[in-house]
C-alpha positions as a LaTeX table, in Angstrom:
\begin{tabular}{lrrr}
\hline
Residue & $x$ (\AA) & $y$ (\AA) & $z$ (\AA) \\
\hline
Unk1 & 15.73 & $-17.62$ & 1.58 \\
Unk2 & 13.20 & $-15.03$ & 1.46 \\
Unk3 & 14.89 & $-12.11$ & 3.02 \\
Unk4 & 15.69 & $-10.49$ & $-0.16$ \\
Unk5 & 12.07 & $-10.82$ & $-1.33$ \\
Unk6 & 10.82 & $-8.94$ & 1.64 \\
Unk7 & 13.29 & $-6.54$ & 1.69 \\
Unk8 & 12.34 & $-5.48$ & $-2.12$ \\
Unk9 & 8.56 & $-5.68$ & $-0.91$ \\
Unk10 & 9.13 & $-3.23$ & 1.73 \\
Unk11 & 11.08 & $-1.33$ & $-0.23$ \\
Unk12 & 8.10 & $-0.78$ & $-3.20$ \\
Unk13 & 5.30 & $-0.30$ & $-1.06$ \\
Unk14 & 7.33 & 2.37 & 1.19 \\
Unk15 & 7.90 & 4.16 & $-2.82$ \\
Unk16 & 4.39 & 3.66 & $-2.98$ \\
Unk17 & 3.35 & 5.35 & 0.25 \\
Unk18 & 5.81 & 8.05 & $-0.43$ \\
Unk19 & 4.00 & 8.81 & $-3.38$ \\
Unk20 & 0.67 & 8.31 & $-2.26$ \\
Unk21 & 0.94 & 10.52 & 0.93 \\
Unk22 & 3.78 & 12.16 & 0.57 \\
Unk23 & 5.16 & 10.58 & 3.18 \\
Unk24 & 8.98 & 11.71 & 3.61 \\
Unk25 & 11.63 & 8.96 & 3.32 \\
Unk26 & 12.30 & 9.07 & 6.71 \\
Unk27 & 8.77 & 8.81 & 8.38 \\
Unk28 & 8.57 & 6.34 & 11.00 \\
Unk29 & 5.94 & 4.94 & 9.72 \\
Unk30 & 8.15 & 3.79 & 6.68 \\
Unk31 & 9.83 & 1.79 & 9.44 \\
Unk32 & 7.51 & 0.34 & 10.79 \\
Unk33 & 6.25 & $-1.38$ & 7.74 \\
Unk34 & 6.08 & $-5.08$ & 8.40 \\
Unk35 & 6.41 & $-7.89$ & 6.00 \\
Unk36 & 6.39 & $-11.20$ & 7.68 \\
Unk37 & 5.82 & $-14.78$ & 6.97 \\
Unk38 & 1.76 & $-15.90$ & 7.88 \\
Unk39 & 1.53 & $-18.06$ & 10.37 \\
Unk40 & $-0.48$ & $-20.83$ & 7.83 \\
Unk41 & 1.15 & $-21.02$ & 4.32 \\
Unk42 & $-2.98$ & $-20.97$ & 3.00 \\
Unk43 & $-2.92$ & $-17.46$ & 4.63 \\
Unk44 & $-0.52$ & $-16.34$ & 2.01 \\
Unk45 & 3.69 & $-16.45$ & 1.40 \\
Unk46 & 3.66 & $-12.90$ & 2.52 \\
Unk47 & 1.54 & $-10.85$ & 5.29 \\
Unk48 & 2.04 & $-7.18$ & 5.12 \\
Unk49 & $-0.69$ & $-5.60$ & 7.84 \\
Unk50 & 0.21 & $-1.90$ & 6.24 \\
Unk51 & $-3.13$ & $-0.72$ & 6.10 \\
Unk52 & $-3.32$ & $-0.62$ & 9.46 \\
Unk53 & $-0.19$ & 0.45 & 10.70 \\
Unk54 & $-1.13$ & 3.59 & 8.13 \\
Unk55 & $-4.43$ & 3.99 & 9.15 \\
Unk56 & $-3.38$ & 4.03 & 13.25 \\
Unk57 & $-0.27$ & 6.62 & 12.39 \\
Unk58 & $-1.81$ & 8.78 & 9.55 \\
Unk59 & $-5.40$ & 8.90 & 11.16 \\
Unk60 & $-7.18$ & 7.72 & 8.12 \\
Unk61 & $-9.50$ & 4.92 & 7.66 \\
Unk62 & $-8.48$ & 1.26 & 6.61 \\
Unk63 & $-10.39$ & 1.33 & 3.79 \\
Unk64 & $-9.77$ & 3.99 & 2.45 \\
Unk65 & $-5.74$ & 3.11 & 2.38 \\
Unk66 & $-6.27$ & $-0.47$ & 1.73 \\
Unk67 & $-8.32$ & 0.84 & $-1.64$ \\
Unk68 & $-5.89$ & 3.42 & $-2.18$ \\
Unk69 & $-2.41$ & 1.08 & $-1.87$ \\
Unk70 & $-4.30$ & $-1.78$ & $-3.99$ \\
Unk71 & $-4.53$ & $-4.55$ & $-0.71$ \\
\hline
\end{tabular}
């Protein structure tokens, strides 16, 4: 099952946005952060569109958080 899997990746990259931007624990955009299952296993076991969920709610560019969180 992969629940567990995406609840530990969700929980890591919301530590890692927390650090990053000093986002506080209990930003909505921490709960917003999807991790979902692509629809085309080539696509990836994982999809995690965080860069732009960031970019839309912290008004900063997509490449400039995608470089910063490492996607």
């Amino acid at each position: 099952m992969i629940l567990p899997v995406q609840r530990i990746v969700r929980t890591r990259i919301a530590e890692a946005v927390t650090g990053l931007y000093g986002v506080a624990a209990d930003h909505p955009v921490l709960a917003a952060i999807a991790v979902d299952i692509p629809p085309r296993r080539p696509l990836g076991d994982l999809a995690v569109p965080l860069a732009f969920e960031l970019a839309r709610r912290l008004r900063k560019g997509v490449e400039e958080i995608s470089s910063r969180i490492g996607c």
